[in-house]
N, C-alpha and C positions, 0 to 999 in steps of 0.2 A: 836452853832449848836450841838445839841444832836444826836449822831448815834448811832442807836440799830440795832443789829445783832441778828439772830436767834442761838436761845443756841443747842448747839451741841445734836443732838439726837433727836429733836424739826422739823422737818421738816412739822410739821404742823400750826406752828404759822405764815407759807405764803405758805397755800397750794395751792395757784393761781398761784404764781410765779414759785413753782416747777412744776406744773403742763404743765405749756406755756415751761419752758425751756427742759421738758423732750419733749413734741411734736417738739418745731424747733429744737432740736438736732439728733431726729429719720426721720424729713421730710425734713431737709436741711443741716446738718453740716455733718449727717454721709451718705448723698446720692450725695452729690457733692463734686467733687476736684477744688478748687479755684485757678484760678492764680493772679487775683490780689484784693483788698478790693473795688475796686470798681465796680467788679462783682459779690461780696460774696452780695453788698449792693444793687443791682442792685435785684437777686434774692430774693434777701429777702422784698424788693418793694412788688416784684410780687407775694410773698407768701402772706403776710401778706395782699395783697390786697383781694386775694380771703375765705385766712380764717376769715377774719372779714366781707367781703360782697358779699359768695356765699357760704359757707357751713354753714348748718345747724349744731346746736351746743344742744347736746342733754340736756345740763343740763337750757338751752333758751327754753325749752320748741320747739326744731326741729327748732328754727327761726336761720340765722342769727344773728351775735352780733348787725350787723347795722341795722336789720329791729326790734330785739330788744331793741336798744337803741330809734329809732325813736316812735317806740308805748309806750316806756316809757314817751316821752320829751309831747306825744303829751294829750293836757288833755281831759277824759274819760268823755263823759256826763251819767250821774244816772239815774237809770232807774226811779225815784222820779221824775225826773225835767218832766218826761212825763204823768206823771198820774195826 
């Protein structure tokens, strides 16, 4: 098992994953007090459920991820096949 780590200074060689850890830390670690892990897991259900299938996501082109993911999966007929 090979594990790589981002080199110090480097925070752009997974600029997705900084990116998602700076938003759930500003929208759920630092706006709620926990009492137990199974309510930290609880809200974060219900986060993750509306951030990937009710906000629009600017860099998706304003879509959801889900309704981006689905126009991805689904195959585009060519303006060719009609002419």
């Amino acid at each position: 098992m090979i594990v790589e780590f981002i080199r110090p200074g480097k925070p752009t060689q997974n600029a997705f994953i900084k990116r998602f850890n700076r938003t759930y830390r500003t929208e759920i670690l630092d706006f709620y007090l926990f009492r137990t892990l199974n309510e930290a897991r609880e809200i974060t259900e219900r986060w993750l459920a509306e951030y990937n299938g009710e906000r629009p996501h600017e860099s998706l082109n304003n879509l959801t991820p889900e309704e981006y993911r689905l126009m991805t999966e689904t195959p585009q007929i060519s303006k060719s096949a009609w002419n």
